[in-house]
N, C-alpha and C positions, 0 to 999 in steps of 0.2 A: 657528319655522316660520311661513311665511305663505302662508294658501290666499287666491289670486286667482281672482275667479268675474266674469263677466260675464253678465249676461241681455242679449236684444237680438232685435229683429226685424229683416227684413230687408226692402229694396224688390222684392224679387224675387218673384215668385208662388211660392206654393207648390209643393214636387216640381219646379218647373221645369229645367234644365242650368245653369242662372246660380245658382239656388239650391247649387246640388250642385256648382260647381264653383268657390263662395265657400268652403264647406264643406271641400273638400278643398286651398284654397291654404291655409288657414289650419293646418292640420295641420307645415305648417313651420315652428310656432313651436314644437312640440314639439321640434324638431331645435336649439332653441337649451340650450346645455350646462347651464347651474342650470336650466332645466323639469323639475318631476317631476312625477309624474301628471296628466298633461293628459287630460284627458275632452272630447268635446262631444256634448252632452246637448237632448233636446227638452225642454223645457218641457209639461207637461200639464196644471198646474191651471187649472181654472177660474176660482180666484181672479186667475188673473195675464194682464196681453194679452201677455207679450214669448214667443219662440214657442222660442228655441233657447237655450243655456247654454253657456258655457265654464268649465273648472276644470280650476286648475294649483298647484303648490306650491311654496315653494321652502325652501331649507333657513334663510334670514335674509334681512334688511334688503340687507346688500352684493348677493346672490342676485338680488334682487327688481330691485337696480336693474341689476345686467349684463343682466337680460332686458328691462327697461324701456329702456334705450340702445342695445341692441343694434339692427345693420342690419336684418336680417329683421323684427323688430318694425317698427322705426321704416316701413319701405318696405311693411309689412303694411298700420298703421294709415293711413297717409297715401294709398297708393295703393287702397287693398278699402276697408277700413273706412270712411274718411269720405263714401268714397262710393257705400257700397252697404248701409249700416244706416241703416235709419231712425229707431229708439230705439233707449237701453236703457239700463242701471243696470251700474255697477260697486262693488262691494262685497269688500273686502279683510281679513278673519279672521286674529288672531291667536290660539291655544288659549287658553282660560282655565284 
């Protein structure tokens, strides 16, 4: 198994329709077939500036890259993402 997590702020104000409506394009990357538990999560420590979180899982290596190739990814990250995050950290877990 490998859980994929992303932190990340966003250029958009807070609570704003751009914020919320980055939010909800990206919920169709759950609709891609190896996604399992996808979450997205606010961020609240103190310790940390990135403000929102994504987590998803997949069952293996082949998994990870059908969603990693996939069109919806690919047309997520390049047309939202690159241009509407300002940070943020990707970090990829395998159990110990």
């Amino acid at each position: 198994m490998i859980r994929h997590t992303v932190v990340f702020t966003l250029k958009h104000e807070a609570g704003s329709s751009k914020e919320r409506d980055f939010l909800e394009a990206a919920r169709q990357l759950a609709t891609i077939a190896t996604v399992e538990k996808f979450e997205q999560l606010r961020q609240v420590s103190p310790k940390c500036d990135y403000t929102f979180g994504f987590s998803m899982e997949f069952a293996d290596q082949a998994a990870y890259d059908f969603y990693n190739d996939h069109p919806l990814h690919r047309d997520f990250v390049e047309n939202r993402w690159m241009k509407e995050v300002s940070a943020f950290q990707e970090i990829d877990y395998l159990p110990l």
